[in-house]
DSSP file (Angstrom, degrees, kcal/mol; ACC not computed):
  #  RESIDUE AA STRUCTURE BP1 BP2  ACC     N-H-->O    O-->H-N    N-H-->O    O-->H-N    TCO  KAPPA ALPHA  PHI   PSI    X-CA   Y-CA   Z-CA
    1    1 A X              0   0    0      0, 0.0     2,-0.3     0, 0.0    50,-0.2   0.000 360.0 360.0 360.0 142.4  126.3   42.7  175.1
    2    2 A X  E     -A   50   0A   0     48,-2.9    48,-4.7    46,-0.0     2,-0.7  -0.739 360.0-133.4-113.4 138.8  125.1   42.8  178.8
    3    3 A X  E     +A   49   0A   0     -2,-0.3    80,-4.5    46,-0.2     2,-0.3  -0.784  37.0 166.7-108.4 107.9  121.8   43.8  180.0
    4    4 A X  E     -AB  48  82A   0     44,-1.4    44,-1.1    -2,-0.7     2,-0.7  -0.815  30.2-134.6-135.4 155.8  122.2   46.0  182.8
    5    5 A X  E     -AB  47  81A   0     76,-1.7    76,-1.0    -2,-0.3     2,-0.5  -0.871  18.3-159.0 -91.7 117.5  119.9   48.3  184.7
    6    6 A X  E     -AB  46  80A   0     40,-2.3    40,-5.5    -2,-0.7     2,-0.3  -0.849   5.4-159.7-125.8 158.9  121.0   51.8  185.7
    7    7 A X  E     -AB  45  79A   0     72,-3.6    72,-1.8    -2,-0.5    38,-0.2  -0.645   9.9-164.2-108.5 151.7  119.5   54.2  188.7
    8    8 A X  E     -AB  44  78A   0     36,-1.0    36,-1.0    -2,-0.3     2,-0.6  -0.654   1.0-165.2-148.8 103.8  120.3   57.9  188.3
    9    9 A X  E     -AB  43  77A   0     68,-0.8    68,-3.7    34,-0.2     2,-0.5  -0.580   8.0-175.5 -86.8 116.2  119.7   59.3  191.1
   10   10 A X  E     +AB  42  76A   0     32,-1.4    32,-3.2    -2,-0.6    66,-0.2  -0.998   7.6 169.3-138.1 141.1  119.5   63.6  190.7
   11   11 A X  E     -AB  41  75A   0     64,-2.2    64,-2.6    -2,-0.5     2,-0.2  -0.775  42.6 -97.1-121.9 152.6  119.1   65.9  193.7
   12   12 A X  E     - B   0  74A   0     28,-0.6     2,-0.3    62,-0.3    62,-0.2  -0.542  56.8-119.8 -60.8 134.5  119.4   70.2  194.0
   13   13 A X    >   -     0   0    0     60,-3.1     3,-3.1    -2,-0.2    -1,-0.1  -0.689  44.6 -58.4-101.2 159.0  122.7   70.4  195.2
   14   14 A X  T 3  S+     0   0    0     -2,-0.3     3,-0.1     1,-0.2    -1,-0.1   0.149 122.4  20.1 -32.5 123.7  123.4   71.9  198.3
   15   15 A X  T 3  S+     0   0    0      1,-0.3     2,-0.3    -3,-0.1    -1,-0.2   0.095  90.7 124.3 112.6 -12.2  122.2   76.0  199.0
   16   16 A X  S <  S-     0   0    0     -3,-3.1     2,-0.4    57,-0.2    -1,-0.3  -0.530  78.1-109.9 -89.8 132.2  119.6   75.7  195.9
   17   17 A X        -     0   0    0     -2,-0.3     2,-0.3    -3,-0.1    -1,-0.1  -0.476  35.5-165.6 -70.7 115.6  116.3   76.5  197.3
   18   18 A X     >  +     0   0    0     -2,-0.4     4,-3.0     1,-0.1     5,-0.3  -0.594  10.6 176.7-116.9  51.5  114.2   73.1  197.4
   19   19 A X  H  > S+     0   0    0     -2,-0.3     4,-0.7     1,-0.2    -1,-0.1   0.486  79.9  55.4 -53.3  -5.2  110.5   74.0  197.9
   20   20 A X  H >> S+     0   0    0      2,-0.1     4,-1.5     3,-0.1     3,-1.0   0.944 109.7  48.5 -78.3 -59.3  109.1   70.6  197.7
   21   21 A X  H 3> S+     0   0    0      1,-0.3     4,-0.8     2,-0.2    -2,-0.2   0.799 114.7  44.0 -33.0 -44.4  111.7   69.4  200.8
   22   22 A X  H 3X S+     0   0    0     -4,-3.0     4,-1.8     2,-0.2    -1,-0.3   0.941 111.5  56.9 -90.0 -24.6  110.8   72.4  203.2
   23   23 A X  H XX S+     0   0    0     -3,-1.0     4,-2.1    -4,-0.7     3,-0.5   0.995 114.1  35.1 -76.9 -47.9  107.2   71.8  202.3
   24   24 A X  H 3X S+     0   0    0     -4,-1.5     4,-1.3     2,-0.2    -1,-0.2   0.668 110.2  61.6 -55.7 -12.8  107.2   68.1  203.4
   25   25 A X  H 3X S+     0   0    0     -4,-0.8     4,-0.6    -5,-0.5    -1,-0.2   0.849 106.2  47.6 -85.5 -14.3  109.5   68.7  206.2
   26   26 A X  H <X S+     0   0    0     -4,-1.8     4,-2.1    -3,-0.5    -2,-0.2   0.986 110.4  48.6 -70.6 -56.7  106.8   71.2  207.8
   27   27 A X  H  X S+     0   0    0     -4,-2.1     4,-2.8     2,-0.3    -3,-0.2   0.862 115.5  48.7 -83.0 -42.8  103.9   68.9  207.3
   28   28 A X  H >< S+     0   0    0     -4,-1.3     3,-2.1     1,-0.2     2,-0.3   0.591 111.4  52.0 -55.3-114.9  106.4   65.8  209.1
   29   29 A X  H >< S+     0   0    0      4,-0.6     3,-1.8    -4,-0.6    -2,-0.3   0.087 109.6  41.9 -16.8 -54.1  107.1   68.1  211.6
   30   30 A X  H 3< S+     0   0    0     -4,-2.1    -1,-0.3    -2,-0.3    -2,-0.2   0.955 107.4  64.8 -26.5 -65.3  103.4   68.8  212.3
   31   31 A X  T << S-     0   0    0     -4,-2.8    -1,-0.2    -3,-2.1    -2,-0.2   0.718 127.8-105.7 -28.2 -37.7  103.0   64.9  212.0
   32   32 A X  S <  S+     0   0    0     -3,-1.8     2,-0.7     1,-0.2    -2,-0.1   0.166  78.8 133.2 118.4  -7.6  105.3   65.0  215.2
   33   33 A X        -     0   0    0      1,-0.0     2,-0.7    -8,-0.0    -4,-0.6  -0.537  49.0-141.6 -86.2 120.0  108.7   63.8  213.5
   34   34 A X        +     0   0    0     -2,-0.7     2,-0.2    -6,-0.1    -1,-0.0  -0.760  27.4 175.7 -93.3 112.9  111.7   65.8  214.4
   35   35 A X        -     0   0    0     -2,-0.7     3,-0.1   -10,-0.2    -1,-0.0  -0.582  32.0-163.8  41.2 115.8  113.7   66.1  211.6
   36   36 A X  S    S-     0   0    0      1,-0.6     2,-0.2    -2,-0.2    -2,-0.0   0.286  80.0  -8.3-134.8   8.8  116.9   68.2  211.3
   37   37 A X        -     0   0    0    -12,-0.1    -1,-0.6     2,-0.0     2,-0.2  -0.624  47.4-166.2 167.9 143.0  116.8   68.1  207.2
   38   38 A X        -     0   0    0     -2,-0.2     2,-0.3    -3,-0.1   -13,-0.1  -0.962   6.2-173.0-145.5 150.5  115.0   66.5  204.0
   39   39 A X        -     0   0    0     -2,-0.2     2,-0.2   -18,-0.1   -26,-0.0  -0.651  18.5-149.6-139.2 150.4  116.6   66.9  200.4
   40   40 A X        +     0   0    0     -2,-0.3   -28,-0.6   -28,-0.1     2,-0.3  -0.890  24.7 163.5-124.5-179.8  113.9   65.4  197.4
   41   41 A X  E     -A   11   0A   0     -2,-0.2   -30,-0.2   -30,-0.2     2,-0.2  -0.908  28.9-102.7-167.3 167.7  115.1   64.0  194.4
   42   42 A X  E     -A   10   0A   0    -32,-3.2   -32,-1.4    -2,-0.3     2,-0.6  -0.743  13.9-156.0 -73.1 142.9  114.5   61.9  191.3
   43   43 A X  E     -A    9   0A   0     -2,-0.2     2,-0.3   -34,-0.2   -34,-0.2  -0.918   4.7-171.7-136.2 129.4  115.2   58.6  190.2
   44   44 A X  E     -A    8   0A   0    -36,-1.0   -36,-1.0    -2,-0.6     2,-0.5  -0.775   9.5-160.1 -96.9 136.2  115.5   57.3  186.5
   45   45 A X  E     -A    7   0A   0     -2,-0.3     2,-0.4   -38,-0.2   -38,-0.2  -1.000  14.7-168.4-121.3 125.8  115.8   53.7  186.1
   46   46 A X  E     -A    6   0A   0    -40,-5.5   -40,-2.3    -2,-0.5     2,-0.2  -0.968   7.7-153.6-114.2 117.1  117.3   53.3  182.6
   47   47 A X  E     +A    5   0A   0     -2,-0.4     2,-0.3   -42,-0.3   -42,-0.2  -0.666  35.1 143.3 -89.5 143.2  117.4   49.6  180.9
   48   48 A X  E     -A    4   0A   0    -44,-1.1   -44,-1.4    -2,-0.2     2,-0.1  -0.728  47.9-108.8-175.3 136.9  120.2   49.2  178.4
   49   49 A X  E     +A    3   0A   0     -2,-0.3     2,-0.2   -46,-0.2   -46,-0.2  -0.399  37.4 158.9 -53.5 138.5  122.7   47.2  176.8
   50   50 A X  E     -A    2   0A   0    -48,-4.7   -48,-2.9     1,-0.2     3,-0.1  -0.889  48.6-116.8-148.7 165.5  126.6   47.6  177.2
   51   51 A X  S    S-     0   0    0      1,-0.3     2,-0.4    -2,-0.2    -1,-0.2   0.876  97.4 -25.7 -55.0 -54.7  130.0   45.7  176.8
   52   52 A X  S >> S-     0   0    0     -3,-0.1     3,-1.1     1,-0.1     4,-0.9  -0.983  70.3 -80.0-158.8 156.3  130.2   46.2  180.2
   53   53 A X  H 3> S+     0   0    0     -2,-0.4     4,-1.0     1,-0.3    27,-0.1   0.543 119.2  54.3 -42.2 -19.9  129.5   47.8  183.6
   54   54 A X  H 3> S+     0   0    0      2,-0.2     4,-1.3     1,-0.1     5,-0.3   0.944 112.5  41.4 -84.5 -43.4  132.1   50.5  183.0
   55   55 A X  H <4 S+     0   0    0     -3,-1.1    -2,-0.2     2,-0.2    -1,-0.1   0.575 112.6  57.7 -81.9  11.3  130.5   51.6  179.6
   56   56 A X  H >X S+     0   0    0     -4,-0.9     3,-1.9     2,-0.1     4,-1.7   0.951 106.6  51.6 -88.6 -77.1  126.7   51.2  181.3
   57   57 A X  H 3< S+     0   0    0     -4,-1.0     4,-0.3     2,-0.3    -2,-0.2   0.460 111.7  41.2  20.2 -49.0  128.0   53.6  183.7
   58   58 A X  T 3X S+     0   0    0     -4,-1.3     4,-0.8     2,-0.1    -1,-0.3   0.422 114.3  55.4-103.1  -7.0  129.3   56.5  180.8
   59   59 A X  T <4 S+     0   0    0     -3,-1.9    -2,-0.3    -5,-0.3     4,-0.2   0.753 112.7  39.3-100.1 -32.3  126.2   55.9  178.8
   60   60 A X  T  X S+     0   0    0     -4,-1.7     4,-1.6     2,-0.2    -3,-0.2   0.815 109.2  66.6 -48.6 -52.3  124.2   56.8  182.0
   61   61 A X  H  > S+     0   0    0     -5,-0.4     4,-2.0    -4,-0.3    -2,-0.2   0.875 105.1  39.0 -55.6 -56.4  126.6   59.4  182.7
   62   62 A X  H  < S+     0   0    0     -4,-0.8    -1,-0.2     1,-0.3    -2,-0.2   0.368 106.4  60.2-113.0  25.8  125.8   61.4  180.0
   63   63 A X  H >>>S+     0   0    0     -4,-0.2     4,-3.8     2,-0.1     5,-2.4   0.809 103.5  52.5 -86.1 -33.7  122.2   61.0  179.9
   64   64 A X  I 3<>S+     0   0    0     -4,-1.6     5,-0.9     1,-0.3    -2,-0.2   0.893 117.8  43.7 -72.6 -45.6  122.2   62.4  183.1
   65   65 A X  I 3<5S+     0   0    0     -4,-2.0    -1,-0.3     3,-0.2    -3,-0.1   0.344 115.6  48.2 -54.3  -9.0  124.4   65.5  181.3
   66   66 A X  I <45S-     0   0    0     -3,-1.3    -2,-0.2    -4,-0.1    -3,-0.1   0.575 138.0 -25.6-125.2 -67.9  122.7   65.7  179.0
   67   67 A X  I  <5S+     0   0    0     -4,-3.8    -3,-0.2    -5,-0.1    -2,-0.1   0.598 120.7  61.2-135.3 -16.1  118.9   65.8  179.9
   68   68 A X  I   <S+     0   0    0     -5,-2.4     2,-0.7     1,-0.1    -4,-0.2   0.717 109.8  34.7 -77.1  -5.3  118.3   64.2  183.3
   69   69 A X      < -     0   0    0     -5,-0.9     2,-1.5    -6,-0.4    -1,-0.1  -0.968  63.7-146.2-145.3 107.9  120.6   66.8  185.4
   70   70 A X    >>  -     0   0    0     -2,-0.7     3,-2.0     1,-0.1     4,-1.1  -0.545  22.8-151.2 -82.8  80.4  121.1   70.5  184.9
   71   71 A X  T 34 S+     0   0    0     -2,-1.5    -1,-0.1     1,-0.3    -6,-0.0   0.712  89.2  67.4 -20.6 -36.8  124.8   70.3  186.1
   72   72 A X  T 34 S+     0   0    0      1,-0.2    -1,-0.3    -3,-0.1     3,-0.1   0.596 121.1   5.2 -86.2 -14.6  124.3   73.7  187.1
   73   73 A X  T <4 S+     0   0    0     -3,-2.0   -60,-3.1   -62,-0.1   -57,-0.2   0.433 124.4  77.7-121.5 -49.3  121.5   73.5  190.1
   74   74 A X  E  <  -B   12   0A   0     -4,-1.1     2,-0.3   -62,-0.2   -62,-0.3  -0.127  54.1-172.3 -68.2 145.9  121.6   69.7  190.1
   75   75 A X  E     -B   11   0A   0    -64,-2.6   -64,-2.2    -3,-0.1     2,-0.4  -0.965  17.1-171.1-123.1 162.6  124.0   66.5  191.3
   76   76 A X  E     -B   10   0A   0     -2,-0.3     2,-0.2   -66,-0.2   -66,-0.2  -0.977  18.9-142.2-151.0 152.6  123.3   63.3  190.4
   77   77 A X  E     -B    9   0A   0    -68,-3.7   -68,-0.8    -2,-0.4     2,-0.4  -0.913  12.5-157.3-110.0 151.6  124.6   59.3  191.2
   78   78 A X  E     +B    8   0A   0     -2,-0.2     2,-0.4   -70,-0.2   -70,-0.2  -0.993  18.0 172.4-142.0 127.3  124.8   57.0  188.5
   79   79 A X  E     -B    7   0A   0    -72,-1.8   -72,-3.6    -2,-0.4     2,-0.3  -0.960  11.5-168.9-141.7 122.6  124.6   53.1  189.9
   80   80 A X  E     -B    6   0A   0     -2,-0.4     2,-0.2   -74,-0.2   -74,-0.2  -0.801   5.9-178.5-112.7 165.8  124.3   50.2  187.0
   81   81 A X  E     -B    5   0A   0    -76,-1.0   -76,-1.7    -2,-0.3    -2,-0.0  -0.758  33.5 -91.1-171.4 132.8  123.4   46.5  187.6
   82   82 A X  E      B    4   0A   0     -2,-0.2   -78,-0.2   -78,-0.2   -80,-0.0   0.335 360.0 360.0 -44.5 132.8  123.0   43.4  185.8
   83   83 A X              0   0    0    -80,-4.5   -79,-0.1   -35,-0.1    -1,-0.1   0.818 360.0 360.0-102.7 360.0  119.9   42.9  184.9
């Protein structure tokens, strides 16, 4: 077993109404920063053991399917690395 770290990265996918994102992109814009779009997201850093980067990767996968990601609002990236 390999000890590898994996990021899962979940965002609102596009048209889903993001009220943390438009409220920090007003307050930048005030700030002075022009800005033509801001997205927020999460990130999970998950430690675990695997054979190997592909099954770090499907174990990741369906946490993120499971409870991290409502498939249904959500998208998510799943990135592993040795830890």
């Amino acid at each position: 077993m390999t000890a590898y770290t994996a990021t899962v990265t979940v965002r609102l996918k596009r048209g889903v109404l993001d009220p943390e994102a438009e409220t920090t992109a007003r307050a930048l814009e005030r700030l002075g920063f022009a800005i033509e779009g801001l997205r927020s997201a999460d990130r999970f850093e998950v430690d675990l053991e695997a054979e190997d980067a592909d099954e770090a990767i499907a174990r990741a996968e369906e946490m993120a399917e499971r409870l991290l990601a409502n498939p249904t609002i959500h998208d998510y990236d799943v990135e592993v690395a040795e830890r």
